[in-house]
C-alpha positions as CSV (number, residue, x, y, z in Angstrom):
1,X,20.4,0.1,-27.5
2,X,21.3,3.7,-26.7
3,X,22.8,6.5,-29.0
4,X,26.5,4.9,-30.0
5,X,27.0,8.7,-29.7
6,X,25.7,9.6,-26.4
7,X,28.4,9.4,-23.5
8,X,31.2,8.8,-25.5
9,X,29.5,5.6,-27.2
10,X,30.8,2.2,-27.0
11,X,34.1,3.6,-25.5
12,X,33.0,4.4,-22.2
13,X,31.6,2.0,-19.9
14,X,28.3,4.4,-19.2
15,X,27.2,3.2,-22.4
16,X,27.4,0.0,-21.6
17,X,25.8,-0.2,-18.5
18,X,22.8,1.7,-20.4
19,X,22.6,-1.1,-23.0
20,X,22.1,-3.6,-19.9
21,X,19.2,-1.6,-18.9
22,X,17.6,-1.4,-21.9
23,X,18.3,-4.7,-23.0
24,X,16.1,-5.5,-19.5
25,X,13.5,-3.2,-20.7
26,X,13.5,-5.2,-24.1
27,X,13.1,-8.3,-22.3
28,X,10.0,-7.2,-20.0
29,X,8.3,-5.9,-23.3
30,X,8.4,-8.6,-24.7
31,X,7.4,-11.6,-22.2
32,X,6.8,-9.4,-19.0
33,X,3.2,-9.1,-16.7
34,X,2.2,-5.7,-16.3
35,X,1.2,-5.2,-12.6
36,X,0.3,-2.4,-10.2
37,X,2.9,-1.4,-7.7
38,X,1.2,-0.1,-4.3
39,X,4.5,1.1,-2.3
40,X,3.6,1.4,1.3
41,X,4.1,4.9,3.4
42,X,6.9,4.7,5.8
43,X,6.4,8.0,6.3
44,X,4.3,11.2,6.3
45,X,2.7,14.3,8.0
46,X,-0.5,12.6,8.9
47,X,-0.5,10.3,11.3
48,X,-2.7,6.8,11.5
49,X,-5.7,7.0,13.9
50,X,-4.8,3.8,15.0
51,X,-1.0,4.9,16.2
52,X,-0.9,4.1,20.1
53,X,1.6,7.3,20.6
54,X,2.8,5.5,24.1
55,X,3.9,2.1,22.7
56,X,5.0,3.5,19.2
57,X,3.4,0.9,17.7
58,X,0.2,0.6,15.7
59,X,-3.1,-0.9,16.8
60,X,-3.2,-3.5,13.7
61,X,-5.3,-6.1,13.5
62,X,-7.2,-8.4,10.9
63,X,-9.6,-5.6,9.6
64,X,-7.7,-2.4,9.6
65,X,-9.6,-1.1,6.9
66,X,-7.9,2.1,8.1
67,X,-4.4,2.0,7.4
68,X,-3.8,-1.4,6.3
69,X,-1.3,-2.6,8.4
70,X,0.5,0.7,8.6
71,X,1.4,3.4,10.9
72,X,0.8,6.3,8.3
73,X,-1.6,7.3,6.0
74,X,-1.4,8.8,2.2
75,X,-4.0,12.1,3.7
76,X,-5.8,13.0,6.7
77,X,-8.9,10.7,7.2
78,X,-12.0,12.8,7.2
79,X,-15.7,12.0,7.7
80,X,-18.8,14.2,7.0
81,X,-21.2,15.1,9.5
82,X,-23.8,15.4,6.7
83,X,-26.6,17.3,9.2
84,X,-24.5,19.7,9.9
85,X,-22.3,19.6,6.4
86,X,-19.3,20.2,8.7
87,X,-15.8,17.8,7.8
88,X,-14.0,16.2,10.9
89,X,-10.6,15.2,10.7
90,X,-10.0,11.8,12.7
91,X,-6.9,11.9,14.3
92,X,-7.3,8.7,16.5
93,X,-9.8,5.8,16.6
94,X,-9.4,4.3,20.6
95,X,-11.8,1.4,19.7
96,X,-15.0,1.1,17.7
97,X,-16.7,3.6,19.4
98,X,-14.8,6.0,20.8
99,X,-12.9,8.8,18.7
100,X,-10.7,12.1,18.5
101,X,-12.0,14.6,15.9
102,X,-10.4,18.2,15.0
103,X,-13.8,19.8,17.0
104,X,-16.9,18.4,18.2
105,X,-18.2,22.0,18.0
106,X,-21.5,21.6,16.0
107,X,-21.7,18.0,16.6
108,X,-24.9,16.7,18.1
109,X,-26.0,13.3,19.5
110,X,-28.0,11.4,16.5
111,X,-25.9,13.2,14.1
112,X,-25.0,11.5,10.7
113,X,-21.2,10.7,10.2
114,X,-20.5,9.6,6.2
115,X,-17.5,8.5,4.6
116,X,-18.2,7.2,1.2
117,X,-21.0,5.1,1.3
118,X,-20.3,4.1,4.8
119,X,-22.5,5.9,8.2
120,X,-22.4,6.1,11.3
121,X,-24.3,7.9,14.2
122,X,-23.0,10.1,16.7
123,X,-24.0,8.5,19.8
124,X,-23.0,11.3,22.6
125,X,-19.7,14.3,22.4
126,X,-17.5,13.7,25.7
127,X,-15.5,17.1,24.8
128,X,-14.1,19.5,22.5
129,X,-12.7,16.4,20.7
130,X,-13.9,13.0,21.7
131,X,-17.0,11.3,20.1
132,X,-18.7,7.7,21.1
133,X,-20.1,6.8,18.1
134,X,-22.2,3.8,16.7
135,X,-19.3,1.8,14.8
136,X,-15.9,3.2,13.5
137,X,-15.1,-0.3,11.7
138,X,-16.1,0.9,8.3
139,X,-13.7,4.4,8.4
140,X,-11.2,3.6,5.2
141,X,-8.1,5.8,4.9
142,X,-5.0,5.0,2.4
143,X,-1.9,3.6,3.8
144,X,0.1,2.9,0.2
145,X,1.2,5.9,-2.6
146,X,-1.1,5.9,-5.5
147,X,-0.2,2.7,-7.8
148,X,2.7,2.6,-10.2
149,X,2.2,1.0,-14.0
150,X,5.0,-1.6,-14.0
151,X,6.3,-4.9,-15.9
152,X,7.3,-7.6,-13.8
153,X,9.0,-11.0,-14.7
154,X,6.7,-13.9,-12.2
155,X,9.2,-16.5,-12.8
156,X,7.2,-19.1,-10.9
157,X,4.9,-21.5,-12.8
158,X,3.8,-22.3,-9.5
159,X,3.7,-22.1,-5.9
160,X,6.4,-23.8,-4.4
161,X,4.8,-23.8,-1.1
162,X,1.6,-24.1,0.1
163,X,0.1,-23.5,3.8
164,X,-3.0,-23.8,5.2
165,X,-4.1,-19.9,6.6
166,X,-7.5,-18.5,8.0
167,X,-9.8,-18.7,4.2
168,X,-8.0,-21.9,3.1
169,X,-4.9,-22.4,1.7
170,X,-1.9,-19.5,1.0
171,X,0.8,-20.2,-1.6
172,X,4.2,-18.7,-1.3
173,X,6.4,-18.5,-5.0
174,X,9.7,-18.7,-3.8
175,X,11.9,-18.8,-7.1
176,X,12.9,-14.6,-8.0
177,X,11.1,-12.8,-9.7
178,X,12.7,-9.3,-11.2
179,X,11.4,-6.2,-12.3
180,X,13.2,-2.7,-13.9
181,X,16.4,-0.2,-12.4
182,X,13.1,2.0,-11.4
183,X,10.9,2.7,-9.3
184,X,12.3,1.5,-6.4
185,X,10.8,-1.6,-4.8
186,X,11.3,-2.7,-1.0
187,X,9.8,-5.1,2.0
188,X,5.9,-4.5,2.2
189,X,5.5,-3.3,-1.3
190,X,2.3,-5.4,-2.7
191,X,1.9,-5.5,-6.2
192,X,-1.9,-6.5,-7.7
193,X,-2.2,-8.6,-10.9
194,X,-4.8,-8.3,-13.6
195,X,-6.8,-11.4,-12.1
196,X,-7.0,-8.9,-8.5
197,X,-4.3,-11.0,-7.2
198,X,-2.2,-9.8,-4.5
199,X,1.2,-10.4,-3.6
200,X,3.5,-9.3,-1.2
201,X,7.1,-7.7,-2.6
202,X,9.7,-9.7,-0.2
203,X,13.3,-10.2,-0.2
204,X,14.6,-7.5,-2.8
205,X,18.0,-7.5,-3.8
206,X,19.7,-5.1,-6.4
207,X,21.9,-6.1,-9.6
208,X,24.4,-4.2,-9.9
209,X,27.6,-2.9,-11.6
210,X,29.7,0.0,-9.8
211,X,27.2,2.4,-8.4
212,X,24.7,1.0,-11.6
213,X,21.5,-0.5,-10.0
214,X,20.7,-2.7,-13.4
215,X,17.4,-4.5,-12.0
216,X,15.4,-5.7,-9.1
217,X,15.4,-8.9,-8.1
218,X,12.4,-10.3,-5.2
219,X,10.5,-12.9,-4.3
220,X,6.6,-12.9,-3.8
221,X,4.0,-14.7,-1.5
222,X,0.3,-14.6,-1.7
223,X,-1.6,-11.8,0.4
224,X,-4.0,-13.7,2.3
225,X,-7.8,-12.9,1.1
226,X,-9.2,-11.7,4.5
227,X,-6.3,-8.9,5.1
228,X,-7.5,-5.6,4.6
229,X,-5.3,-4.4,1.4
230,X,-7.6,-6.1,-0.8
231,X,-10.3,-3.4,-0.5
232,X,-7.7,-0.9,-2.4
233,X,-7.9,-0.8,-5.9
234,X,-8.8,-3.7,-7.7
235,X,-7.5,-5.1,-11.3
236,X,-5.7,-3.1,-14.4
């Protein structure tokens, strides 16, 4: 409960509202999940590689290990042309072979491309910009904030529904589940569970009292286990 002397105490309705909260906080502590919140990026300087810039819309696909689904990323994506040690900025990936680097200045046919473990050979320069490469498919970039620590309530004991999708079967858990006032949650949120279970946020709705946002109410479904989020991250 908060300070019976902070903001005029049990006298003004401030305080009350307060007491809700932590009385939520009280209840997650004691019977809650702690998850990983990965928010998604609606918006940023840097720009997917996969953005088609004519039809506004993003390239996505089944394995868009780039962006995951998104149109933005968290930083520039960057490979290493390790025979030359110079860094390329990607700024768009046309296909698998074909992409649009900061400068190709440097950049030889047969030269090494790295990012991470992953390589890749420069196959020819067209220009000042454009590449052909051997395989962009394995280029990774970050299209969710850094996780958030949080305590969840999973209501379900159970999937409520179960469909058949492209590895087997996908179970959606309808009844609500509700988290804390903060952070904010919203549509396209995923949140991973200790087990590396992934779940999409859907469906959130706000308690509230006056201009008091008590808690977070939303429902989850199952992130299907060939879609591309599940090479972020992994487990608490």
């Amino acid at each position: 409960m908060p300070d019976q002397n902070s903001d005029g105490g049990p006298n003004n309705l401030t305080w009350y509202f307060q007491a809700i909260r932590e009385r939520d906080r009280w209840i997650l502590s004691m019977g809650g999940e702690k998850v990983l919140l990965y928010k998604r990026i609606y918006s940023s300087n840097y720009l997917c590689p996969l953005y088609n810039k004519v039809r506004h819309t993003s390239q996505q696909h089944g394995q868009d290990n780039v962006c995951q689904g998104t149109s933005w990323l968290r930083s520039p994506l960057t490979v290493q042309d390790v025979t030359t040690n110079l860094i390329l900025t990607v700024s768009n990936i046309a296909d698998n072979t074909h992409i649009t680097v900061s400068s190709t200045t440097g950049v030889n046919p047969g030269d090494v491309l790295q990012q991470g473990s992953y390589t890749t050979t420069v196959t020819s320069v067209i220009n000042s910009t454009n590449l052909v490469i051997g395989d962009a498919s394995g280029f990774t970039g970050l299209g969710y904030f850094a996780p958030i620590e949080i305590v969840v309530s999973l209501l379900s004991s159970g999937p409520e529904a179960i469909e058949v999708g492209d590895f087997g079967r996908k179970r959606s858990f309808k009844p609500s589940s509700w988290t804390l006032w903060e952070p904010q949650i919203a549509e396209g949120d995923f949140i991973l569970r200790r087990n590396n279970q992934r779940l999409w946020v859907q469906e959130v709705t706000q308690s509230r009292a006056k201009h008091y946002v008590l808690h977070q109410n939303f429902q989850t479904s199952e992130v299907e286990r060939n879609h591309p989020i599940y090479a972020i991250g992994s487990g608490l």
